[in-house]
KEGU-650360 format. One line per 10 residues: their letters; for each residue x negated, y negated, z of C-alpha. Coordinates in pm, whole numbers. Each point is the difference from the previous one (the first is absolute). Layout:
BEGIN
a = X Y Z; ...
This chain:
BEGIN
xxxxxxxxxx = 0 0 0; -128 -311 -114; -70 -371 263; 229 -148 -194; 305 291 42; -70 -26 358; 52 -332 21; 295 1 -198; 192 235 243; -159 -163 283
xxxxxxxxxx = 200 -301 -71; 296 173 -95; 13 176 383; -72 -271 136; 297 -215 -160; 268 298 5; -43 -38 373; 9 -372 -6; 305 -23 -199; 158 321 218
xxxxxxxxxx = -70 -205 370; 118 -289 -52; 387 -170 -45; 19 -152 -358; 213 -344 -13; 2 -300 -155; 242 -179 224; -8 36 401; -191 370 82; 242 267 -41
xxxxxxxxxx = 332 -207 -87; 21 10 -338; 45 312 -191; -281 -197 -280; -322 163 29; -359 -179 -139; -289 225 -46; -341 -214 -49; -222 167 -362; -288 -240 118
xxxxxxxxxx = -240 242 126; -189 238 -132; -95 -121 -317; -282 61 -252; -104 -120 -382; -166 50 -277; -111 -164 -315; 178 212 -311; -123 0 -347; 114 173 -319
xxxxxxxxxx = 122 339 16; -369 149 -122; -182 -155 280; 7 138 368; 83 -238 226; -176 -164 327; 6 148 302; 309 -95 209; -71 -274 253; 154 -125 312
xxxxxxxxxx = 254 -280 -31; 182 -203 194; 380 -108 -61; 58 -291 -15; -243 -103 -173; -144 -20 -337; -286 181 -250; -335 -282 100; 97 65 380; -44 349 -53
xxxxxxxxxx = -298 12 -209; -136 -276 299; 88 253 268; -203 284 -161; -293 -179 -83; 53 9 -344; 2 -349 -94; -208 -304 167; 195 -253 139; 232 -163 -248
xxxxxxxxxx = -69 -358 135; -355 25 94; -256 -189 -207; 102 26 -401; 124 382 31; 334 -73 -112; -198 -21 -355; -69 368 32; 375 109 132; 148 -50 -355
xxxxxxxxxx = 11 359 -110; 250 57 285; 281 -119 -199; -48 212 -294; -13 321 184; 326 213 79; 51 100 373; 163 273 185; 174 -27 322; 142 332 200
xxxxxxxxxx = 89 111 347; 147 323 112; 346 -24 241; 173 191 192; 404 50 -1; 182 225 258; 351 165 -74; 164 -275 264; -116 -293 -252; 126 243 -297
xxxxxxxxxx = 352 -32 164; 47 -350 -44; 180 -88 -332; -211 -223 -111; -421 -40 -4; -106 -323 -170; -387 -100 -52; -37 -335 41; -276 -165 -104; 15 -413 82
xxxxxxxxxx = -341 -53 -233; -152 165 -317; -271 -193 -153; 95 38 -237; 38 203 -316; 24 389 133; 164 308 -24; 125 197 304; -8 415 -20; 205 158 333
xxxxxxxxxx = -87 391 10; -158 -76 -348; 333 -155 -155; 30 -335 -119; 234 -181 240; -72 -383 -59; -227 -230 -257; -37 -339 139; -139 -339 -224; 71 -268 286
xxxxxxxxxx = -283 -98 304; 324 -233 131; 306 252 89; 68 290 202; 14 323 -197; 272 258 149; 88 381 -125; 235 256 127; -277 329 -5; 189 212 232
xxxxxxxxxx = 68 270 -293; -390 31 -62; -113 49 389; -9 365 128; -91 108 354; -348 -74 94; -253 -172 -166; 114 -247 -253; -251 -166 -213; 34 -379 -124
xxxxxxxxxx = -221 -137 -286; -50 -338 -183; -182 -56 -279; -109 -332 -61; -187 -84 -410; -165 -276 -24; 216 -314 14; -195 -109 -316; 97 316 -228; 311 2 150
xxxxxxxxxx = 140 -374 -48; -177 -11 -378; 222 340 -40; 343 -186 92; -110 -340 -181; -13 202 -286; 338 65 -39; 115 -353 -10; 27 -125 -358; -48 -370 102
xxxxxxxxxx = -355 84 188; -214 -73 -248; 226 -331 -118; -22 -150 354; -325 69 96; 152 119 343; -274 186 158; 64 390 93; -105 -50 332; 337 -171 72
xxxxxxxxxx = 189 299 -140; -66 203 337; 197 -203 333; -350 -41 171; -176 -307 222; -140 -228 -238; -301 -119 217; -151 358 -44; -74 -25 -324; -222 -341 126
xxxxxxxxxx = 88 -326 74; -202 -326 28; -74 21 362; 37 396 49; -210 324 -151; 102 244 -254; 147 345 135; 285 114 -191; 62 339 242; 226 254 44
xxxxxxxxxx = 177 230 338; 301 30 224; -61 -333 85; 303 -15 268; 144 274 220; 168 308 -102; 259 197 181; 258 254 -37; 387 -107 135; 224 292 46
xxxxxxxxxx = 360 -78 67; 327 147 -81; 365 -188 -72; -100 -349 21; -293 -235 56; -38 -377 75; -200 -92 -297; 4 -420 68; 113 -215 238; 34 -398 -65
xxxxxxxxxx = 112 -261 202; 158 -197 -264; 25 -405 128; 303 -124 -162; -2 -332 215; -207 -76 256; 38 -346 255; -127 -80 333; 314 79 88; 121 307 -152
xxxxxxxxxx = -166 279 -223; 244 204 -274; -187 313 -29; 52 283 -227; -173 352 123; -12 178 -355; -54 320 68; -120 236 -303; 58 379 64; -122 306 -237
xxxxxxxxxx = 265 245 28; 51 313 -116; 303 102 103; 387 -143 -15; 148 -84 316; 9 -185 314; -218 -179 211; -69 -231 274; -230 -308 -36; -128 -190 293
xxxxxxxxxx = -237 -307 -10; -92 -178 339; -227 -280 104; -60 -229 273; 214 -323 36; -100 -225 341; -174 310 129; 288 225 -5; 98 265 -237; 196 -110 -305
xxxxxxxxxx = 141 311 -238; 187 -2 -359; 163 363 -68; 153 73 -333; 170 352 -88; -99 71 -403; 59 248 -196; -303 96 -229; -14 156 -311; -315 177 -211
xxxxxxxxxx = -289 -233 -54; -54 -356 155; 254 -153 183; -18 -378 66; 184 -109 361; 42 -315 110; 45 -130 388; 83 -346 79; -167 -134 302; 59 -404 178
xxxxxxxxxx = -273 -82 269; 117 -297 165; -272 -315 42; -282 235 -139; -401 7 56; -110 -129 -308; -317 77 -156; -250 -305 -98; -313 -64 -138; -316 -41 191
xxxxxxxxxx = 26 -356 159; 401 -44 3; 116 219 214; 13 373 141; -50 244 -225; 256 255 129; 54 334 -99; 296 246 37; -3 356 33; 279 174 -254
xxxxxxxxxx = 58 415 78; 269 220 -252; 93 307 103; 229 230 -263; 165 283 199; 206 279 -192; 220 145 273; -200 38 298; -303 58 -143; -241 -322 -64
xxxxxxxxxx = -89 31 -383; -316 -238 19; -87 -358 154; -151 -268 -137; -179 -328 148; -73 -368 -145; -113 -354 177; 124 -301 -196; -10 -364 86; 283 -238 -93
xxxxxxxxxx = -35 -304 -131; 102 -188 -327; -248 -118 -289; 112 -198 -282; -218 -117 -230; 109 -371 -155; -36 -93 -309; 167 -364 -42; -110 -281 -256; -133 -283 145
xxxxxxxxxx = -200 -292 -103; -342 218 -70; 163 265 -190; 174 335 152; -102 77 399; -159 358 94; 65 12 411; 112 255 219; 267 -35 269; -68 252 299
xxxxxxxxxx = 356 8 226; 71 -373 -176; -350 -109 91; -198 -116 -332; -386 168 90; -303 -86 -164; -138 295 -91; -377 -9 147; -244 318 -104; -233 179 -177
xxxxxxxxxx = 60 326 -301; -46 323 108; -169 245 -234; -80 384 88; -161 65 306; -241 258 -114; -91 120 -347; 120 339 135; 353 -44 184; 37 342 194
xxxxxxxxxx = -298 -150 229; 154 -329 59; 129 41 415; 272 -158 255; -221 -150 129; -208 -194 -333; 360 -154 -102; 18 -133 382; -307 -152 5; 33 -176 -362
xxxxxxxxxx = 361 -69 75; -65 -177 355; -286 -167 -135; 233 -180 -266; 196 -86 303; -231 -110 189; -76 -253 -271; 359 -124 -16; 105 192 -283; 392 22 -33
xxxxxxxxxx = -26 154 -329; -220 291 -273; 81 34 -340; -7 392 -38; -213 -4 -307; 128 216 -319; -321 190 -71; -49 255 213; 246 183 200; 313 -10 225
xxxxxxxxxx = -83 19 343; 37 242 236; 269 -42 298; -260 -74 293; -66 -338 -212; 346 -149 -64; 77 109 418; -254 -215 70; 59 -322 -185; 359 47 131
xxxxxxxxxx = -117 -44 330; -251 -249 -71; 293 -182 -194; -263 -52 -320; 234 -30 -284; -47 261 -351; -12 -137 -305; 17 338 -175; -119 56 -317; 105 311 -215
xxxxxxxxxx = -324 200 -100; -62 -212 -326; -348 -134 -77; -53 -207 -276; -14 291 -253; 286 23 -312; 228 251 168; 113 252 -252; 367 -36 -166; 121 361 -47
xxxxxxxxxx = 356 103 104; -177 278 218; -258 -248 196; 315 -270 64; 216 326 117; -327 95 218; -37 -408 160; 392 44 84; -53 296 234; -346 -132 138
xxxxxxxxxx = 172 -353 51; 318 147 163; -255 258 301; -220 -299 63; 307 -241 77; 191 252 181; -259 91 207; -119 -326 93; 305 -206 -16; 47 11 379
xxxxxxxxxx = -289 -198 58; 82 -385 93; -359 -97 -117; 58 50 -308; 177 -314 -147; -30 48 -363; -55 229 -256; -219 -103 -332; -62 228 -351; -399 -80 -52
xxxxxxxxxx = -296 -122 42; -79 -297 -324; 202 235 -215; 231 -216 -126; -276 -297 13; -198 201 -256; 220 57 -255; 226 -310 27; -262 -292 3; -272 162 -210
xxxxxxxxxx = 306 217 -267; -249 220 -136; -28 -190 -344; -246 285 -97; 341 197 -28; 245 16 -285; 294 -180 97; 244 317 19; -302 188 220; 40 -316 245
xxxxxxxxxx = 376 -19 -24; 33 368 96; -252 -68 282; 214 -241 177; 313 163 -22; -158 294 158; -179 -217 277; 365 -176 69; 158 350 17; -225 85 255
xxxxxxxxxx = -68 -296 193; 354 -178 15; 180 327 -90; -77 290 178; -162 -123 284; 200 -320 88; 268 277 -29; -107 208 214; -89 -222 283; 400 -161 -28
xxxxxxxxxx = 94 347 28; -177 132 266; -111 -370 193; 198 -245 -85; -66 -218 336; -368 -63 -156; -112 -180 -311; -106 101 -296; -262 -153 -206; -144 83 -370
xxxxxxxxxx = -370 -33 47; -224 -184 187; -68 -251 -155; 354 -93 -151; 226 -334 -28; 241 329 -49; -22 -85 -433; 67 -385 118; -187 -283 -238; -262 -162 181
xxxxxxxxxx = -198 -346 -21; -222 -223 220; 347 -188 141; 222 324 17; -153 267 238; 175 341 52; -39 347 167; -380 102 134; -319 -94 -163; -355 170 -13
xxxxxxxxxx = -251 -249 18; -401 67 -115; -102 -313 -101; -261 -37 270; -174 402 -80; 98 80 -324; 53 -366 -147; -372 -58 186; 201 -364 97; -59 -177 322
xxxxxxxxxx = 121 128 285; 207 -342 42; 193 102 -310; 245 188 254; 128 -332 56; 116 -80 -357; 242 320 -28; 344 -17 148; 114 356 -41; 320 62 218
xxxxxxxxxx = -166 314 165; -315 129 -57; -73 392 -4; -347 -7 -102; -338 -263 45; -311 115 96; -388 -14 -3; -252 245 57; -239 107 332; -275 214 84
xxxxxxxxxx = 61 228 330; -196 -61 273; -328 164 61; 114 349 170; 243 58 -287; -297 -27 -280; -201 186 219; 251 311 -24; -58 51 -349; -350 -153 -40
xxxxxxxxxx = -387 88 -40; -189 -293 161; -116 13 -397; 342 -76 -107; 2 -328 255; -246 -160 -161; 192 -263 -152; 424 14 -162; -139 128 -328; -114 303 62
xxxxxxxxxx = 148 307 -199; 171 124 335; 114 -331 72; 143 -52 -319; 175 361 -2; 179 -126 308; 114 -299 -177; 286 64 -247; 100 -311 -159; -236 -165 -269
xxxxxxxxxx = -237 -227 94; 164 11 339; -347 -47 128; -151 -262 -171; 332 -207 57; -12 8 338; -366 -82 -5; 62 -237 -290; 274 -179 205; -241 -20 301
xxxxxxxxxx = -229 -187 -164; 233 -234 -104; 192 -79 290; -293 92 323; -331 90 -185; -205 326 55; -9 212 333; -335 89 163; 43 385 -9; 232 312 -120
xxxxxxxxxx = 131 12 337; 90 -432 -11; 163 52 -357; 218 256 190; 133 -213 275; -26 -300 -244; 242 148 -261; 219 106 257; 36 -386 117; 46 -92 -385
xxxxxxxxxx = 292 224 -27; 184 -95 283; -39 -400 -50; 115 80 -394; 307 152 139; 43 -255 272; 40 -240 -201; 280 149 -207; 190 154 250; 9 -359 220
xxxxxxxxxx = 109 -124 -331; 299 231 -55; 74 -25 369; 19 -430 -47; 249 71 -325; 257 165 254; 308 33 -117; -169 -57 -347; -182 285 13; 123 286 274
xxxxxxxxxx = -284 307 -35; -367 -5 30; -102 385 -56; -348 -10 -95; -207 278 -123; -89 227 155; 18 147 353; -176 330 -9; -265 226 -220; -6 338 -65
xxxxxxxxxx = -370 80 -4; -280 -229 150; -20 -277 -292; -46 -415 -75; 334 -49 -83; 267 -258 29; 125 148 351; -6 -175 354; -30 323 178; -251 275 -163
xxxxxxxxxx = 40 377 -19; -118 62 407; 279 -290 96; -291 -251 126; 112 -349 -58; -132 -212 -259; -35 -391 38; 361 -16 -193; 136 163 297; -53 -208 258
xxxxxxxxxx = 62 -289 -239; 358 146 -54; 36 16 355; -19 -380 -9; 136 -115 -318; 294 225 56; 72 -112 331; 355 -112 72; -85 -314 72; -244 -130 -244
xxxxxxxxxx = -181 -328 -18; -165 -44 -391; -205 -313 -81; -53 -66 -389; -110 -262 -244; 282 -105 -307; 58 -315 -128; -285 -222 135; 127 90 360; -31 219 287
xxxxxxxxxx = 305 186 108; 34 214 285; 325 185 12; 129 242 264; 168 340 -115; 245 190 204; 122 343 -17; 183 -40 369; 389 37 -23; 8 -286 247
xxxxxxxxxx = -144 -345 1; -315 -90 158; -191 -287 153; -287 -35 55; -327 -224 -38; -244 -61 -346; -338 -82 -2; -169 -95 -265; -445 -97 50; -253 -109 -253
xxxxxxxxxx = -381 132 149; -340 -12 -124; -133 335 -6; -171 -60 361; 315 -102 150; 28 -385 -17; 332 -119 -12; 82 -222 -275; 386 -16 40; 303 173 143
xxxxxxxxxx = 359 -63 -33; 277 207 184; 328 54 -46; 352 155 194; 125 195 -242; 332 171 31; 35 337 -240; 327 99 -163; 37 394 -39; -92 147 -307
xxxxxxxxxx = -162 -292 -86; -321 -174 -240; -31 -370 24; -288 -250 -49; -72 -165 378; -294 -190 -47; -74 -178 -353; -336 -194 -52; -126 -163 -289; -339 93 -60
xxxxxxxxxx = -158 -323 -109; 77 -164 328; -122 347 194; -325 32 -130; -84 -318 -93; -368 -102 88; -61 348 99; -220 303 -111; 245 255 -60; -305 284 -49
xxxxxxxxxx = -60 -67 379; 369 34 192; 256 193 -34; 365 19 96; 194 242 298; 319 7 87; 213 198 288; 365 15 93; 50 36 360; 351 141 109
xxxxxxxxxx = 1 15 375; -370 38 140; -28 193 -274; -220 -66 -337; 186 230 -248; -165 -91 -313; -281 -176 -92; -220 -93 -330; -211 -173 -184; -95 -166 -306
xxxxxxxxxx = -279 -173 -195; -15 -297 -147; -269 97 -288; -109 318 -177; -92 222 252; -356 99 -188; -91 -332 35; 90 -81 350; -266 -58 225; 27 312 256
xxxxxxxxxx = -274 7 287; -96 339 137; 144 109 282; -93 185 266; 256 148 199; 3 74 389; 206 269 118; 128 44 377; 92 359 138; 222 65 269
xxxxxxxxxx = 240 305 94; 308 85 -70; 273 286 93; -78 243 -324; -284 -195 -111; -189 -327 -60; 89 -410 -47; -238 -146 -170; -2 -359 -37; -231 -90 -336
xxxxxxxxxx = -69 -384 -57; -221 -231 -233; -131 -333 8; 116 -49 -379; 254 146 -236; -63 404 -65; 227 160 -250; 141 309 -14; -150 115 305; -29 393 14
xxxxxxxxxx = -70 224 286; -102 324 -61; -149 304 171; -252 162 -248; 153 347 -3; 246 19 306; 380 -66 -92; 103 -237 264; 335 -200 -55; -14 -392 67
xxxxxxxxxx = 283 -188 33; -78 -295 -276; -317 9 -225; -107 -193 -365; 112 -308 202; -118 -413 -33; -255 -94 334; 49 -336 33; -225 -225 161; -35 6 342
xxxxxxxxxx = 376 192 18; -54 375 158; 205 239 -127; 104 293 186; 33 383 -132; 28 342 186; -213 270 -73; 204 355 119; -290 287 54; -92 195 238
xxxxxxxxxx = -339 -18 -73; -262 -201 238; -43 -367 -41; -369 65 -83; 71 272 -256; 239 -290 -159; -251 -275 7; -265 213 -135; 192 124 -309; 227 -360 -23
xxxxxxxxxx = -74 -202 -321; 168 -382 -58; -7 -88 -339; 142 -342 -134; -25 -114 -402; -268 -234 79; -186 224 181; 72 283 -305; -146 -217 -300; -381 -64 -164
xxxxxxxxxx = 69 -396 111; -103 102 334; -213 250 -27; -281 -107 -272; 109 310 -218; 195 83 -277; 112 318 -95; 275 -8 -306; 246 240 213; -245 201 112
């Protein structure tokens, strides 16, 4: 007998006396007459060839999970993100895989009428053999595949195989078949329903993989089972909620039954019965339920975002059939679209309030999903909340998420944009691949509809901005014709369908970007806008403030990660300088390198070292984006969303993100944290004057007191006015207005600056500042920066100060991760700032490995070198 045989029936024992010792439910233990059996264990795979080659040996696997992983876990492959291996991971695609595991099935699961597999993710092209015989083929990454395979299980051991071909071979075989292929130039890798960013994107790696990329199970039930339930909010007030419970039941039997759905109302109990009679196949029962002066659900910053607790029960006679369980919020969300005088508006009303959307997109977590954990999402997720996001744009090129993320941006109360999974590509235009969309489109929705976070629902990614504003002239005019009929069947056919059908208390939009097919022109604004003047267009980064969209999805500029992060996928050969080959591998849009060094030269000049051009680029970012999202923030209720891009990576990268792949914060971060503050005080040049305006996202008004200083860049006051300023809710307005001729006159404007603070209270809650000249050519002084420990309950306070201005100021740790509670912050002269440090570490181990960095202190100027980004 052969290892391998060994271990084969090794694992079989082993789960036959799993499955026989424990109660199988998927409601309360022991209730419900539904029975789940987890297939995740016991896995192994292969790579397959033709028919005349032998092929490999079979290999552990693990389920969930996903072909790379499992060549990773056996040492077969180098890591995918370390150094420029992804290069050599390329022939992974083009090979065909083989997935199998061996399962056990006792005459008591036999009994049950009905044994479905259930598979909730295929990536994505595959074939699935049960006891050898072809039960299911599967050509969609994005639904749950389900088949009845009671009448091919015996007694025993069961085996359960997938075959996976290449997702190359496999989407050229179906693009083949489409007649208009060839005449659209749609690509074949859009033929197959698969995440767009594995194929590469311009901040992520190529691995287009394949595997049971979600869990699989086996659900044996009998007459009837719950197969949805949705808490459908017809009308929802602070004072009342009309609920529907719409209860979807599989049956497969005629007759009655009892249907029970309870919650709590004021703490107590609350139950809806219904008596139904079912008949063959699914059965769709409604139950109206009133809660009386209901806990509403809000966004982050306007309330509580409450939860309830929904539980159905369907009983047929005494005996409970199965149980089902779902948490949904309520609250109302309209999104407005009235003319007004600068075009069409784009806001969103939350329970009547109108909230500026404040965020960040989210793309993939990981290149490889199966690995992404509970506990990733929380730490990404709080960390946008922490910054004062209210809102991510879901975005459209990778995949839906899994439940553990929209649970927690419920209770965080961060608003969902949610895309459907459309990148950019052409989508095909086939009956079959519309008739495909339809049933993907209708799973995602239902299963996520119960969510409160998300607030709308959108087609694509820059589909429809691709094809409308360019048209393809390289087309023929019937070619282009046919494309957009196809694009508005899909886009504003079957998926604005399908979300009225299944969610019609959230909005549906086209695309992002869209004015929803609306003319557009510099004095008539309308829907979202995606503005990339500043990286794309290579424009100033003050050109944010000559664009009015009504709410922007998408502005960004590029980063480097800090230090640590290169250092996970570096040589100290590859840190030599940001042109290195492995340094350019991790750098996926063109010339995404030489414009961030190109723009550093322009606006700062060149850092001392590699390690200064990290932290340096990091501080160019987040000023770039400061200054349009302060922008969009003063054009409230002009514009009502800043969602800049992006939040997150998916491997260790310089990309456009203010949190990179380990979750360490960037410079952007902690500038969001400020410039997404509820209360917001923005200083900014137009029109020969100085403005200062004050921007609210309170629901009530506010007083409070404004400051506004001119310095020299030692400290010297030159002049200060202040102000009692009393702050409407949900308000932008201009407090302070000074012409510029009459503040500067007489003065050297490359030696002072401008800060301003807004003090509500004894509290400052926002504070900035501003120059008065370029900022290469203002006339910084070195600064060298004192810092004062003392102890604290879980940590440190230190108390840093300078004698002149230090930007940007960054405290760091050389390789220990230790959270501080404000970094990449302005010093000003003579004015301590405070920050905890939380370790547990000693205070000398701290100061021994603590580095302070400030942009003067991180640039040739100072140091007698020069180093072109090295």
């Amino acid at each position: 007998m052969s290892f391998t045989t060994i271990r084969v029936l090794c694992r079989l024992t082993a789960l036959s006396l799993i499955i026989l010792s424990r109660p199988l439910s998927s409601g309360q233990p022991g209730r419900s007459s539904k029975q789940a059996v987890s297939l995740n264990s016991g896995w192994e795979f292969r790579q397959i060839t033709g028919a005349e080659a032998k092929p490999a040996e079979w290999r552990p696997a693990t389920v969930p999970g996903d072909v790379h992983l499992d060549l990773l876990q056996n040492k077969l492959i180098p890591d995918p993100f370390y150094r420029d291996n992804e290069s050599r991971l390329q022939w992974i695609e083009n090979a065909n895989w083989e997935y199998h595991t061996l399962f056990s099935v006792t005459s008591e699961m036999l009994r049950h009428q009905h044994i479905d597999l259930d598979f909730k993710g295929l990536d994505a092209y595959c074939e699935v053999y049960v006891n050898d015989h072809l039960v299911l083929t599967a050509d969609n990454m994005f639904r749950e595949w389900r088949v009845d395979i009671k009448s091919q299980l015996k007694e025993g051991a069961n085996s359960l195989r997938v075959v996976f071909p290449s997702p190359i071979a496999a989407a050229a075989k179906v693009a083949a078949k489409d007649p208009w292929r060839e005449k659209t130039k749609t690509q074949e890798k859009t033929y197959i329903r698969k995440a767009a960013y594995e194929y590469g994107w311009d901040w992520g790696p190529r691995f287009v993989t394949s595997g049971i990329w979600r869990p699989v199970n086996l659900e044996l039930w009998d007459d009837a089972r719950i197969s949805d339930l949705y808490i459908h909010q017809k009308d929802v007030t602070a004072e009342v909620a009309h609920l529907n419970a719409e209860v979807e039941v599989t049956s497969a039997f005629a007759g009655q039954a009892k249907l029970a759905v309870d919650f709590l109302q004021a703490g107590k109990k609350a139950e809806a019965t219904r008596s139904v009679t079912l008949h063959p196949g699914i059965n769709n029962i409604d139950l109206p339920i009133d809660i009386d002066r209901p806990e509403l659900w809000y966004p982050a910053g306007y309330g509580a975002p409450a939860m309830y607790k929904f539980h159905a029960e369907l009983t047929l006679g005494k005996k409970v059939e199965d149980e089902a369980e779902t948490r949904a919020g309520l609250r109302s969300v309209v999104l407005r679209r009235d003319v007004d005088k600068w075009g069409r508006s784009f806001e969103f009303l939350v329970n009547g309030i109108p909230v500026f959307g404040k965020g960040a997109d989210v793309i993939p977590f990981d290149s490889f999903p199966s690995r992404v954990t509970t506990a990733q999402y929380r730490k990404v997720l709080q960390s946008a909340r922490d910054a004062n996001m209210n809102m991510i744009r879901h975005w459209g090129g990778g995949y839906y998420e899994m439940q553990e993320f929209y649970d927690i941006c419920d209770e965080l109360g961060i608003m969902i944009w949610q895309d459907f999974m459309f990148g950019n590509d052409w989508q095909p235009g086939t009956y079959d691949f519309k008739l495909e969309v339809q049933k993907e489109a209708a799973y995602q929705v239902t299963r996520l509809r119960n969510h409160p976070s998300i607030i709308a629902w959108s087609g694509n990614n820059e589909t429809e901005e691709a094809f409308y504003w360019e048209g393809r002239p390289d087309l023929p005019a019937d070619v282009r014709m046919r494309m957009w009929q196809d694009y508005l069947t899909l886009f504003s056919g079957v998926l604005a369908r399908t979300v009225a059908r299944l969610n019609p208390e959230t909005p549906f939009w086209p695309s992002s970007p869209s004015s929803d097919y609306e003319e557009l022109s510099p004095s008539y604004q309308s829907g979202d806008m995606h503005d990339w003047s500043v990286w794309h267009g290579n424009a100033e980064f003050t050109d944010y403030e000559k664009h009015f969209g009504r709410f922007v999805t998408e502005y960004g500029f590029q980063s480097f990660p800090e230090l640590r992060t290169i250092e996970a996928f570096t040589t100290p050969e590859d840190r030599e300088n940001i042109f290195t080959p492995v340094m350019l591998a991790h750098q996926k849009n063109n010339s995404g390198n030489s414009i961030i060094r190109d723009t550093m030269l322009r606006y700062y000049g060149e850092p001392k070292d590699f390690e200064s051009f990290l932290y340096a680029s990091q501080v160019q970012q987040a000023e770039a984006i400061k200054i349009g999202a302060e922008h969009m923030r003063r054009q409230r209720p002009r514009t009502m969303g800043s969602i800049f891009w992006q939040l997150n990576d998916c491997w260790p990268v310089a990309s456009w993100s203010s949190l990179d792949y380990f979750g360490r914060w960037k410079a952007l971060h902690y500038y969001a944290r400020r410039f997404y503050s509820p209360l917001l005080v923005s200083p900014h040049i137009e029109q020969g004057k100085l403005n200062v305006s004050v921007v609210s996202d309170k629901t009530t008004p506010v007083s409070g007191q404004l400051r506004l200083r001119l310095l020299s860049l030692d400290g010297k006051g030159i002049r200060e006015e202040k102000e009692a300023v009393s702050i409407p809710a949900l308000s932008s307005k201009v407090y302070l207005d000074l012409p510029l001729e009459e503040l500067l006159a007489r003065r050297d404007t490359t030696d002072m600056f401008g800060a301003v603070d807004l003090t509500v209270g004894d509290e400052k809650v926002s504070s900035n500042v501003i120059f008065f000249a370029p900022v290469k050519q203002v006339k910084f002084q070195a600064s060298k920066i004192d810092v004062v420990w003392s102890k604290a309950n879980d940590g440190y306070l230190l108390k840093l100060s300078s004698p002149v201005l230090a930007r940007g100021v960054y405290v760091s740790f050389k390789d220990m991760d230790v959270p501080v509670s404000d970094n990449y912050f302005n010093l000003l002269p003579n004015e301590p700032v405070e920050i905890h440090v939380k370790s547990s570490a000693t205070q000398e181990q701290l100061q021994s490995a603590m580095q302070v960095v400030s942009m003067e202190s991180a640039f040739a100027l100072f140091s007698g070198r020069s180093a072109k980004g090295k």
